[in-house]
C-alpha positions as CSV (number, residue, x, y, z in Angstrom):
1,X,0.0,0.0,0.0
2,X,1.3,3.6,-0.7
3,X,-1.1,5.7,1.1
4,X,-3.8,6.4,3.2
5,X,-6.0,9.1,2.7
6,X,-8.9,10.1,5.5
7,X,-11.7,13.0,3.7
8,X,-14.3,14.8,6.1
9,X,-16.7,17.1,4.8
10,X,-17.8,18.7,8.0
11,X,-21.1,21.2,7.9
12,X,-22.0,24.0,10.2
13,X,-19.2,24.4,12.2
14,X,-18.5,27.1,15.2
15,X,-17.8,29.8,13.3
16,X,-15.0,31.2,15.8
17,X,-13.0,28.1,15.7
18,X,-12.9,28.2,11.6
19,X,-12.3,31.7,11.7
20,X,-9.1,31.5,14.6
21,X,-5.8,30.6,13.4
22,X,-4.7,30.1,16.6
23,X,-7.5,27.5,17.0
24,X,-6.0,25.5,13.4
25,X,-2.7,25.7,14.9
26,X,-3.6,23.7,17.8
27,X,-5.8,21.5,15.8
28,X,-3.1,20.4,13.5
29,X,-0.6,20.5,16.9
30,X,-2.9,18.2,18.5
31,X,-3.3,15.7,15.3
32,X,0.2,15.5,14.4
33,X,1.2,14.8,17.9
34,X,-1.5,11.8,18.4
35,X,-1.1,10.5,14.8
36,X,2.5,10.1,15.1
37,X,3.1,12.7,12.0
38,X,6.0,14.8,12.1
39,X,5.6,18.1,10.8
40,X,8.0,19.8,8.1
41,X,8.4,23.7,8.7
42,X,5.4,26.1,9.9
43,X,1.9,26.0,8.9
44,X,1.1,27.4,5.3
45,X,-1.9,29.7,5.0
46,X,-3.9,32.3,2.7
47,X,-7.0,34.4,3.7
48,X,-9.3,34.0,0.9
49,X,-10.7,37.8,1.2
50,X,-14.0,38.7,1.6
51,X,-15.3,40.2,-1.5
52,X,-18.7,39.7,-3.5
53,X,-17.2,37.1,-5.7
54,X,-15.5,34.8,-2.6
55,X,-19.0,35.4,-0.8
56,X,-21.1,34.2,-3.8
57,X,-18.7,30.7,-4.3
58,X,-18.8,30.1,-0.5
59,X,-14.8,30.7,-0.6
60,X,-14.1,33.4,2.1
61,X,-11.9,32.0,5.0
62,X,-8.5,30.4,5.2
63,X,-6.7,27.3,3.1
64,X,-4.2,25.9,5.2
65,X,-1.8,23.3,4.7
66,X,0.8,21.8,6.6
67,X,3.8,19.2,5.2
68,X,4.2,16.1,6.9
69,X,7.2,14.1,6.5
70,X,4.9,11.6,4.9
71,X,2.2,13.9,2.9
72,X,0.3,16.8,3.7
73,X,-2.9,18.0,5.7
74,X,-4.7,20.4,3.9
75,X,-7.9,21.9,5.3
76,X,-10.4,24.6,3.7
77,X,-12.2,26.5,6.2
78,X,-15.4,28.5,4.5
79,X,-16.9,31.4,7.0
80,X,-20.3,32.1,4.8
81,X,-21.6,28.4,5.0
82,X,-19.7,27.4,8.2
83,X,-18.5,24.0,6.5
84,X,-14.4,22.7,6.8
85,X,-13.0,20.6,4.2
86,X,-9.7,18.5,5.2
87,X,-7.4,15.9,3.3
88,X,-5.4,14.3,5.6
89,X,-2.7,12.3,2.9
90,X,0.2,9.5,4.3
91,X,2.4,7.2,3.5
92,X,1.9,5.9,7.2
93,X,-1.2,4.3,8.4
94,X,-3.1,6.8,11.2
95,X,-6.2,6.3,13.4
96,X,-9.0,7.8,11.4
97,X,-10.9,8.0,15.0
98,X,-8.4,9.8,16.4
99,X,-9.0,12.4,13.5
100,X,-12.3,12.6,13.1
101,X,-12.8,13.1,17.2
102,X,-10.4,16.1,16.9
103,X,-11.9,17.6,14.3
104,X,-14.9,17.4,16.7
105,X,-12.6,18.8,19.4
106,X,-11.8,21.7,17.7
107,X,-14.6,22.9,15.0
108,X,-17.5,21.4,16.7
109,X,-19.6,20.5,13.3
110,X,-22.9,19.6,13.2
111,X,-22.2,16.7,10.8
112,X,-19.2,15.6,9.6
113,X,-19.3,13.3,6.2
114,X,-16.0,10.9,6.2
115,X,-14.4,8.9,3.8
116,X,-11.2,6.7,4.4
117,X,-9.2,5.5,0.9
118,X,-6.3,3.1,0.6
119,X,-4.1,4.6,-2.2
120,X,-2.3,2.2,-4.8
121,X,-1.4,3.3,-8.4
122,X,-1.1,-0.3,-9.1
């Protein structure tokens, strides 16, 4: 197996969580420390301003990622709608209950819609 690859659509989140870096930081803190992922340089991150155009594609609020030193964890965190998007991408196998009950911890959604995939090319 090459990868492993855990997907949450999460609606209706706290809005102050989604819209607190401070509050990502220690999300992604949290999960690398209990998933065993070590994390390669700082926390990558871009404000998707608040215009007419962002507001009508549901694309103000942050897209963050941070390198892993076996993928990447990349979250989009949408302030109109209140929904979080995160890829959570490794080489190494992870508990996906571990994730999904952080990301529960720390944006409090109202649903969260999961998918876990085995990645092969072959």
């Amino acid at each position: 197996m090459w990868g492993y690859e855990y997907i949450a659509d999460c609606s209706y989140c706290n809005y102050d969580k989604i819209h607190s870096l401070e509050n990502v930081q220690c999300f992604i803190d949290e999960l690398c420390t209990r998933t065993n992922m070590t994390k390669m340089g700082p926390l990558h991150y871009h404000y998707l301003e608040d215009n007419e155009y962002n507001k009508s594609k549901d694309i103000t609020g942050y897209s963050v990622c941070q390198f892993i030193q076996t993928s990447s964890i990349v979250l989009h965190l949408c302030e109109e709608s209140r929904n979080m998007y995160l890829n959570f991408f490794s080489c190494k196998p992870f508990n996906i209950y571990v994730v999904k009950s952080l990301v529960q911890k720390y944006f409090e959604p109202d649903t969260i819609r999961d998918f876990y995939l085995s990645r092969d090319a072959d």
